[in-house]
C-alpha positions, 0 to 999 in steps of 0.5 A: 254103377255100370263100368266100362274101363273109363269114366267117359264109357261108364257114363254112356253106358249108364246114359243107355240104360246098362245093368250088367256086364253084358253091356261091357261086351256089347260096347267093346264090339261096337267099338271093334267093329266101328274101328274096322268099318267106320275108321276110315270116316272118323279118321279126318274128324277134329279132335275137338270134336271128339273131344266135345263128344267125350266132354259131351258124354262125361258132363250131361251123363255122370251130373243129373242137373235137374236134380242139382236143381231140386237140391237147391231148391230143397236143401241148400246145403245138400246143394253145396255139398254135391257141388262141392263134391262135382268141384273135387271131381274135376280138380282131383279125380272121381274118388277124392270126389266121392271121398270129399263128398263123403266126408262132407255129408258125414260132417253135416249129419254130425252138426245135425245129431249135436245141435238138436232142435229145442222149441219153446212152445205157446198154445194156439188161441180157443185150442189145446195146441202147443206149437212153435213160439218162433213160427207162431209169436201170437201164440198165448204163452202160461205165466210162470210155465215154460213149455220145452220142445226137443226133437232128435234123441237125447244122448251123449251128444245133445244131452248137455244142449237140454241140461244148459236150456233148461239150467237158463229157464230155471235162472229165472225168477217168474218161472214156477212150472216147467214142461219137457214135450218129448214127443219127438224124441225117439232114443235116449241112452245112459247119459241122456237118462243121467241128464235128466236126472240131473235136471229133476235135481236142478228143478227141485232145487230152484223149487220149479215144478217140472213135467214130462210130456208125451214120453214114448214108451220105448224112451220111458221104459229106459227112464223107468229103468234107470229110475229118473221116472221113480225120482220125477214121479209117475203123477209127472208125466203126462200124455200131452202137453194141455195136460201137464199144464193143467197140472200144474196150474191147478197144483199146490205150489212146489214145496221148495222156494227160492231165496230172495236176494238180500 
C-alpha cells in the first residue's frame, strides 16, 4: 500500500497508480510548489470545498464500490464483514478498522473449519452417480444403506460433528449398511483417526456394515498408520461410492445383530 503521511494522500496516491516511494517525493513537491504558484487561487476557496475534495478522495479511493458489489453478490457474508470493517473505519480509525475486520474473517473461517459440510447422498436414476439428497430429493435412495457425505478435514475440531451423525444413523433400526465418501476429505490427524476407530467400534456393535469410499492416499496412508484400516478391513474401502454399495448389497448379512426390545 502506498503511503503519503495521511489517509487522504495515500489514497490519492493509490487512485494514480503509485508504487514506490518515488511518489511521496513526487507529491510533496507538487504541493511545494502549488503552495508558491497556486496559493494565492486556492486561498479564496471554501472550506467545504476542500473538504469535498479530500471526502471526495478518501471515500471513491480507499472503498472499491464495485467490488463491494460483487461480494454481495458472491458471498453475503464476505459482504457484511467488509462493511462491517468500512463502519470500524470510520467511527474508530483505519487500524481498529483493519483489526476489527480481521477478527471477523478469522471468526468465520473458525465457524467454517468447526462446521464441516455432511451430505446424505442418493443415486441419480439409470446412473452410478451418488449426490446430494438436499440438492437432488428425487434422487433413488438404497433400503437399509446410508451413504455419508463430509467435505473439509476430519480433525480435532469437526471430528465429534462425524462421530455424532453417524451415532443418529446408527440408532436406527432399518439401517444395515453404511457408507463414509471421503472423497472430499483432504487431512485427518490423530484424533480424527481416533474417531474413526471409535465409529468401526460403534458400527459393529449396532451390527451395521460400514464402508469407506474414495479414501485418498494421503488420509489413507495416516489411517493405515494408525490401524483404523487393519480394524475396518482393507476389503471395506472401496474407490467409489457404486462400489462399496454393491458390496454391501451383495454381502452376507454382518455377524452381529440387534437386540429386539422386549
Amino acid at each position: 500500500m502506498p503511503v503519503s503521511t495521511s489517509l487522504s494522500a495515500s489514497s490519492l496516491n493509490d487512485r494514480t497508480g503509485a508504487r514506490s516511494n518515488l511518489a511521496s517525493l513526487t507529491s510533496g513537491l507538487t504541493v511545494v510548489l502549488a503552495l508558491i504558484v497556486l496559493a494565492p487561487l486556492f486561498s479564496s476557496l471554501p472550506k467545504p470545498v476542500l473538504a469535498a475534495l479530500i471526502i471526495e478522495a478518501v471515500v471513491m479511493g480507499m472503498m472499491d464500490v464495485g467490488e463491494m458489489r460483487r461480494l454481495r453478490r458472491v458471498s453475503r457474508v464476505d459482504f457484511w464483514v467488509a462493511v462491517a470493517a468500512i463502519l470500524a473505519t470510520l467511527v474508530f480509525g483505519v487500524l481498529a478498522g483493519v483489526a476489527i475486520g480481521i477478527a471477523l474473517s478469522l471468526l468465520w473461517l473458525v465457524y467454517v473449519a468447526t462446521h464441516p459440510r455432511l451430505s446424505t447422498l442418493g443415486r441419480e436414476a439409470g446412473t452410478q452417480v451418488f449426490r446430494d439428497l438436499d440438492e437432488h430429493p428425487d434422487d433413488e435412495t438404497i433400503p437399509g444403506v446410508v451413504v455419508l457425505r463430509m467435505d473439509g478435514g476430519v480433525f480435532f475440531a469437526t471430528a465429534d460433528t462425524l462421530e455424532d451423525r453417524v451415532r443418529a444413523v446408527l440408532i436406527d433400526p432399518d439401517v444395515h449398511g453404511v457408507v463414509l465418501h471421503f472423497a472430499g476429505v483432504n487431512f485427518a490427524d490423530s484424533q480424527g483417526a481416533a474417531t474413526l476407530s471409535e465409529v468401526i467400534r460403534m458400527a459393529d456393535e449396532a451390527g451395521v456394515d460400514l464402508r469407506f469410499a474414495a479414501v485418498r492416499p494421503a488420509v489413507r496412508r495416516l489411517l493405515e498408520r494408525d490401524g483404523v484400516i487393519g480394524r475396518l478391513g482393507a476389503d471395506r474401502v472401496h474407490g467409489n461410492v457404486h462400489r462399496a454399495v454393491v458390496a454391501l448389497t451383495t454381502a452376507e448379512p454382518p455377524a452381529h445383530h440387534r437386540e429386539e426390545p422386549t
